[in-house]
C-alpha positions, 0 to 999 in steps of 0.5 A: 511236904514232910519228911517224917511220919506219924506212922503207927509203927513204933511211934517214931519218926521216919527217916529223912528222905534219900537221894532219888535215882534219876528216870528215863523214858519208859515205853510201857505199850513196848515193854511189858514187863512194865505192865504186869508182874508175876507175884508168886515169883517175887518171894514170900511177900505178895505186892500189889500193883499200884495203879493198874492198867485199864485195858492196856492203857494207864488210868488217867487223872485231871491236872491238879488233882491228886490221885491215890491208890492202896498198896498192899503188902501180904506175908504169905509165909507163918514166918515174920518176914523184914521189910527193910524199908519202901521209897520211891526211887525216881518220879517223872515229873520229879516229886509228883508221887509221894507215899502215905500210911494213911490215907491221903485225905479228901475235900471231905476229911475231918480237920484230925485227919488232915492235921495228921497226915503226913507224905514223904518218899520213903517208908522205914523199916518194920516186920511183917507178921506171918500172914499180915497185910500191910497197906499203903498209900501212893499218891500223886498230884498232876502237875502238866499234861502228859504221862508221869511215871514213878519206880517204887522199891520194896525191900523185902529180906535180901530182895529188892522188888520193884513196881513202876507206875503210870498215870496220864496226866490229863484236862478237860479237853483231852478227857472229851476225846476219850474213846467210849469203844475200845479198838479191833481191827474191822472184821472182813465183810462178807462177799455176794456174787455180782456174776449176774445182776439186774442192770440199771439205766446210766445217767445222761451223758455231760455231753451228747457229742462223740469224742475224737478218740475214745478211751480204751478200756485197758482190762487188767492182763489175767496173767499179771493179776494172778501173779500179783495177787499170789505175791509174785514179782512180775519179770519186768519190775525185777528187770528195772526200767529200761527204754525197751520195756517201758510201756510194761513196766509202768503197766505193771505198777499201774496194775499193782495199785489198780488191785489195792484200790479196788481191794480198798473199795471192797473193805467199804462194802456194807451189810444190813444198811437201810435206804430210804425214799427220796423224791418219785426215783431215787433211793438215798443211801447214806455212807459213813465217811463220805465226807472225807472222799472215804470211799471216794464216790462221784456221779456215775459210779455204780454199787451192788445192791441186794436184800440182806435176808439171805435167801438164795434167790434173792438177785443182785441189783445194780445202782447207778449213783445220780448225786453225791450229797454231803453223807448220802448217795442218791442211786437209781436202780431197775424198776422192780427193786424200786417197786419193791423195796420199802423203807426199813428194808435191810441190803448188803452193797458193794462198791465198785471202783471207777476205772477211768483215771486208771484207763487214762494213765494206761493210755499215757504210758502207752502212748509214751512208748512213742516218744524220743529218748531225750524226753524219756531218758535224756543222758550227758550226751543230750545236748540242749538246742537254744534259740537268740532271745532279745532282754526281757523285762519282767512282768511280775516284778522284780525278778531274782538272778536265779528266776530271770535266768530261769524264765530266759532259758525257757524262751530260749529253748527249742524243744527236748530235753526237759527244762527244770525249775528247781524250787526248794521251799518258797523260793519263788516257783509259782512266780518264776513259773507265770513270769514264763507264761507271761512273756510267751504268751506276750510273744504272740506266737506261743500257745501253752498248756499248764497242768497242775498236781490239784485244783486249788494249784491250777486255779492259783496259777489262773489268779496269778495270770488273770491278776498281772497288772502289766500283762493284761491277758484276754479272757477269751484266750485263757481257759480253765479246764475242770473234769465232770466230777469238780462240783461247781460251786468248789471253783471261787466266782470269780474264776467261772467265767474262765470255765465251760459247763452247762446246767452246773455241770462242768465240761470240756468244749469241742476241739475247735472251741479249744483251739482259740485258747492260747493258755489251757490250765488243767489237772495232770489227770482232766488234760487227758481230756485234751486227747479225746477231744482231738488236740494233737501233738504239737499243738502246744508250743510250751507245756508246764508241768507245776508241782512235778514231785507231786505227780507219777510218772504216768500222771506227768505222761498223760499232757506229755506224751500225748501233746507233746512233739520234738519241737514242744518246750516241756517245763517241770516246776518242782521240788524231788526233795520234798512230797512225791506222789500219792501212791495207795499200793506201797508194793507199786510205790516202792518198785517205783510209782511212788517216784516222780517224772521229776525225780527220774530226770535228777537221777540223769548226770546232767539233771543232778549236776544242776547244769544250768542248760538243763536245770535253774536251782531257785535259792533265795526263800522269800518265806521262812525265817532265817532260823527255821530255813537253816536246818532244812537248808542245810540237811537237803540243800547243801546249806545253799538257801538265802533266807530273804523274808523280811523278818516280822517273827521277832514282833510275833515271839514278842508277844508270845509269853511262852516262847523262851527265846524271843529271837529264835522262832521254832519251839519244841514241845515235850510231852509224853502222851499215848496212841489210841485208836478206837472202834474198828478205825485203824487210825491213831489219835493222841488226846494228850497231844490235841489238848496241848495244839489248843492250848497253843493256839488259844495263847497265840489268839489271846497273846499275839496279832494272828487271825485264825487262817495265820494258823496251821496245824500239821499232824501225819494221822487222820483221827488226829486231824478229826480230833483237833477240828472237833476241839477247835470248832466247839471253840469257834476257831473252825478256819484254822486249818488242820490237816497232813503234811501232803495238804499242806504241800506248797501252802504256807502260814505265819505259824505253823504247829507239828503234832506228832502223835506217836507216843511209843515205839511199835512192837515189829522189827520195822519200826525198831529200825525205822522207828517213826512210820511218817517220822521217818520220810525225811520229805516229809520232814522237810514240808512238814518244818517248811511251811512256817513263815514266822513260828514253828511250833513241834508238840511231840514225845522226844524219846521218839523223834530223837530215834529218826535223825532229821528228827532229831536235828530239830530237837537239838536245834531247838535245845540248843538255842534255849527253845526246849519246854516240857518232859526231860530230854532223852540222851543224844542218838549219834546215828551212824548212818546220819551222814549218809542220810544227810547227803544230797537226796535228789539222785535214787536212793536205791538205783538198779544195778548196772546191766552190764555190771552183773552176771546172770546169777547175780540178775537171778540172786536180785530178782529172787530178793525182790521176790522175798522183799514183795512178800514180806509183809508184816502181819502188822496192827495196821490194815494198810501194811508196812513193808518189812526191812529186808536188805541185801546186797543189791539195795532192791527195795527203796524202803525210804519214805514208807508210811502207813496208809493212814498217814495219806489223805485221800484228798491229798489225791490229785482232783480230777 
């Protein structure tokens, strides 16, 4: 690159090249005064803008090409006027920008023209005539993916003027994912009345047979849907749990996301759709999204239907649902609309919202009313009755110090208070767990209920069992209970013998077939099946509730309070720091759904001091490498953790070229991107992003001994899952697994790779705070970098995780160990409340104030604030809103660990 010029000007040389300023990272969708400028306020001299955004977004170019654009400079006065001189201040990446007089030749120049030209990065000074356009050329070449900024100076008189320029730097890849369809937001669909409509016939029954007992209907009180759907707070949430008000308040919050899910069924509502013939009876509707459980539809729902011609006469028709295909619906409605309807006609449908597993959580905190106090809130005076046990030896191996103390305390417990394994990331858990069941079940007297957060966890624990080589467990004293809704071929062949259906239809037998199983696998939510079919309390000696953090209080109550006796065993396997439950309703969630049984019971003395009477803290992980357990272990678990994995990551970083340090097994990835979002999905995507995982993953697959399924990728945003699946299964690597952080939740792979999507800082207040939407739940951040065997690979923009301080750890981490690539880094944040972050996160983070501690006024000033805080919604870009900062002296609202309700898979929802 020259430094001088044959410029045109007087025939001289320009001058050398100055020092260059230094650039820091620019949020151009956070400031806008980066976007657009007002020429007429700059002085006499009217510059263009080099590069000019394209709806809101920089213009993009391919990497190794060079992109140029004019400058123009305009004396608007009859006056000559001096121009000092134009340089480029700073480029990111350095020297990515140069400057020309001419214009920067092309493949098809002529030889003159090339020979001739000359780049640099400054411009000497000249005078421009009364009314003269001057024009110049500003060129980059794109040297990496990502965003390349440059500042350009224009001394003009005694002014300086400034323009500052983007350019995405892109490859063929991320240009394929660009969006054809700018984003807005969906518009509202229009309600018809379903007062009266046409009814239709219910498909059969699964089984003929009447139930012991059947589920209440538990209609929604009207007083408490008008006072929630008005913003107001319900007493009994501002009062806080208690033993006395138990049943409400848990009733309330179930209430609050009972509202939301319907208002989410109602937002895939559809007009002027088509449906079509299939087979002498059925209708097919086709319904976008489907796929992805958006809406979430199973056999037996009912929808709306009536004729999109807008005539008032038109009656509403309702539409029972027979088959859920891949994309499609099959509905069967009254004869008449059959007879009448004919392919091409036009309807508007509504959904409606299936309320059975909200009836079951009703039902299970009604009934949880009735339990003793030492299952519901067990205190330090609880004391822990225990019965003499023989030696065990253990039937799964070799046990650690931790898990033989575990499973021993378990044999020898004699009912109520709860027993807890406490079990950070792959400390040994689930097979501390089947040991358990193994020895009771060897016992010969014990009969035990397992209910796991999701299928694939409870039929992981059937392999467990099934599979032990020292404890052969009968196939006819072990059963696995599926609801009517698991699809028959979800469940691996050789599970189903373990199962009870019929015509391919999963059901549950009668109470007298149940009774012969010594060990029942279930659901959290199927075990309600249990009850309605008459099992009664006390039937079970042993209940183990596995992945306890993942469920609500109410989904743990449902095995618990309705099988459950003072003499019953109850075990929770879980982790309170990692992943809580699924909650849609972020009112609910943050008045206290969103915490876990489990979570509750750390917030009791005895629980959250690890007393071993009460609670075994499980510390050797059988998982990770040592260097990407250290920073979780030290930030949730007091630095505690053993890192016990035998170490094969080095032979895997051996043969990756571009892992600078061969000894250190996490890397962080720079790259400054952009969100985007597309159509009416509110969904963000970053396309820069993408391309970099593929890259990625084709340097491991070509460099490394990994299969495809050795391969994970964790990113927080539903398009970004679509988008990298989409790259992948065009390249025939379709089994590496993409997905969120809540899909991920208790699986492991040898390498795991982090996208982090978001490239800019949101424009509210909120995100100011909180910075990072799914960033900035730091149990998210502890599944998200635990679940890496032997690599963990971040790709993400610096500027913004270093503004969340678990985020920010791992990229100095990183840093420090020579294990940083990409953009510059950002300067260090020192977060003033990182200490207090980084305590032990176990107990509430926002108890109640104490009862007795607080005055009446003080009890009103706190119910008022929780009031302001329940209203305080942002009017944000996001459909699912996010709860405003809002503080005050009582701590009322736990804002911790809010995210966007994209961030939630709706798969990530407990299967049934």
């Amino acid at each position: 690159m020259s430094s001088g010029w044959k410029d045109g000007w007087d025939d001289d040389d320009c001058s050398v090249i100055g020092d260059k300023g230094e650039i820091g990272f620019i949020d151009f969708a956070d400031d806008n005064s980066v976007q657009s400028y007002d020429v007429n306020e700059e002085g006499p001299v009217i510059i263009s803008v080099p590069f000019p955004f394209t709806q809101g977004k920089p213009q993009s170019t391919l990497v190794g090409q060079t992109s140029k654009c004019p400058i123009t400079l305009q004396n608007t006065t009859s006056e000559p006027v001096e121009l000092w001189g134009v340089r480029i201040f700073c480029s990111n990446p350095a020297d990515s920008f140069t400057l020309s007089l001419m214009e920067p030749p092309s493949a098809n120049s002529n030889a003159e023209h090339k020979q001739g030209f000359l780049e640099g990065y400054s411009l000497e000074d000249r005078v421009l005539q009364a009314h003269q356009t001057l024009t110049i050329w500003l060129s980059c070449k794109a040297k990496d993916m990502g965003l390349h900024t440059t500042v350009v100076h224009f001394d003009v008189d005694d002014n300086r003027i400034e323009r500052v320029v983007f350019l995405l730097a892109e490859d063929n890849v991320s240009q394929s994912l660009a969006s054809a369809v700018p984003y807005r937001r969906a518009t509202r669909k229009k309600q018809f009345a379903v007062d009266e409509y046409v009814v239709s016939s219910r498909p059969a029954r699964p089984t003929n047979r009447g139930y012991k007992y059947k589920l209440s209907q538990f209609p929604i009180p009207k007083n408490i849907r008008e006072l929630i759907e008005n913003k107001h707070v319900p007493d009994v949430l501002a009062e806080g749990l208690t033993k006395e008000n138990y049943i409400a308040f848990f009733s309330t919050l179930l209430v609050m996301e009972e509202l939301h899910l319907e208002e989410e069924m109602r937002t895939h509502n559809m007009e002027g759709v088509m449906m079509r013939r299939k087979g002498p009876q059925f209708l097919a509707l086709e319904v976008p999204g489907l796929a992805e459980r958006r809406p979430s539809l199973v056999h037996g729902d009912y929808i709306f239907a009536i004729s999109a011609s807008g005539n008032s006469t038109d009656s509403v028709y309702q539409g029972y649902i027979y088959r859920v295909e891949a994309d499609e619906v099959l509905l069967k409605f009254a004869d008449e609309f059959h007879t009448s309807h004919r392919d091409g006609m036009l309807y508007n449908v509504h959904f409606s919202y299936n309320r059975v597993n909200m009836r079951r959580l009703y039902q299970a905190v009604e009934a949880a009313g009735t339990l003793q106090d030492n299952i519901l809130f067990p205190s330090q005076a609880t004391k822990r009755e225990l019965i003499k046990i023989a030696p065990i030896v253990p039937c799964t191996g070799t046990l650690s110090e931790e898990q033989m103390h575990s499973v021993e305390m378990i044999l020898a417990c004699k009912g109520a208070p709860p027993y807890v394994i406490y079990g950070p990331p792959g400390t040994g858990k689930t097979v501390t767990l089947v040991e358990a069941i193994l020895q009771i079940y060897t016992s010969k007297n014990g009969r035990i209920l397992v209910c796991a957060a999701s299928n694939s966890a409870a039929d992981h624990i059937l392999e467990r069992l099934i599979s032990n080589e020292n404890v052969r467990v009968k196939e006819s004293e072990i059963f696995r209970l599926n609801a009517t809704s698991r699809a028959y071929e979800d469940v691996p062949p050789d599970y189903i013998r373990f199962c009870y259906f019929e015509a391919s239809v999963f059901k549950c037998p009668p109470q007298q077939a149940l009774k012969r199983y010594r060990i029942i696998i279930s659901t959290y939510m199927s075990s309600s099946l249990l009850y309605v079919e008459g099992v009664k309390r006390g039937h079970f000696s042993h209940i183990f509730l596995d992945e306890a953090g993942q469920a609500s209080e109410p989904e743990s109550m449902i095995p618990i309070a309705n099988l459950c006796r003072k003499e019953t065993v109850v075990v929770l396997a879980g982790d309170p720091k990692q992943l809580g439950p699924v909650i849609f309703s972020k009112d609910a969630e943050a008045f206290g759904l969103g915490k876990s049984y489990l979570e509750r019971l750390f917030e009791s003395e005895s629980y959250y001091n690890e007393d071993d009477n009460f609670v075994t803290k499980l510390v050797r992980n059988y998982r990770c490498h040592p260097a990407i357990l250290d920073l979780p272990s030290r930030l949730f678990y007091k630095g505690e953790l053993i890192a016990c994995k035998e170490d094969n990551s080095l032979s895997i970083t051996s043969q990756v070229n571009f892992f600078p340090n061969k000894e250190f097994p996490v890397l962080f990835f720079g790259i400054q991107g952009c969100d985007e979002r597309e159509g009416n999905n509110p969904s963000w995507f970053n396309r820069i992003e993408v391309s970099k995982v593929v890259d990625i993953i084709n340097k491991l697959r070509t460099s490394a001994d990994l299969n495809e399924a050795d391969i994970g990728v964790i990113t927080p945003y539903r398009q970004q899952v679509l988008k990298i699946k989409k790259v992948l299964e065009t390249r025939d690597l379709a089994d590496v697994k993409v997905g969120s952080v809540e899909q991920f939740q208790g699986q492991e792979k040898e390498v795991i790779i982090v996208s982090t999507v978001r490239s800019t800082v949101k424009h509210n207040d909120f995100d100011r705070t909180y910075c990072l939407g799914f960033l900035s739940n730091p149990k998210r951040f502890n599944v998200a970098i635990t679940r890496a065997k032997s690599l963990l690979i971040i790709v993400g923009n610096p500027h913004i995780v270093c503004k969340d301080p678990y985020w920010e750890k791992l990229l100095w981490h990183c840093s420090e160990n020579n294990s940083y690539q990409g953009c510059p880094l950002p300067e260090r944040q020192n977060h003033e409340y990182e200490e207090s972050l980084f305590e032990d996160t176990a107990v509430c983070q926002n108890p109640m104030p104490d009862e007795g501690a607080k005055s009446e006024l003080d009890k009103e000033k706190q119910k008022a604030c929780m009031a302001e805080c329940f209203k305080s919604k942002c009017p944000d870009e996001s459909p699912a809103g996010f709860w405003c900062e809002f503080k005050c002296e009582f701590n009322c609202t736990p804002l911790q660990g809010v995210q966007p309700i994209d961030d939630v898979d709706a798969n990530a929802k407990p299967n049934i």
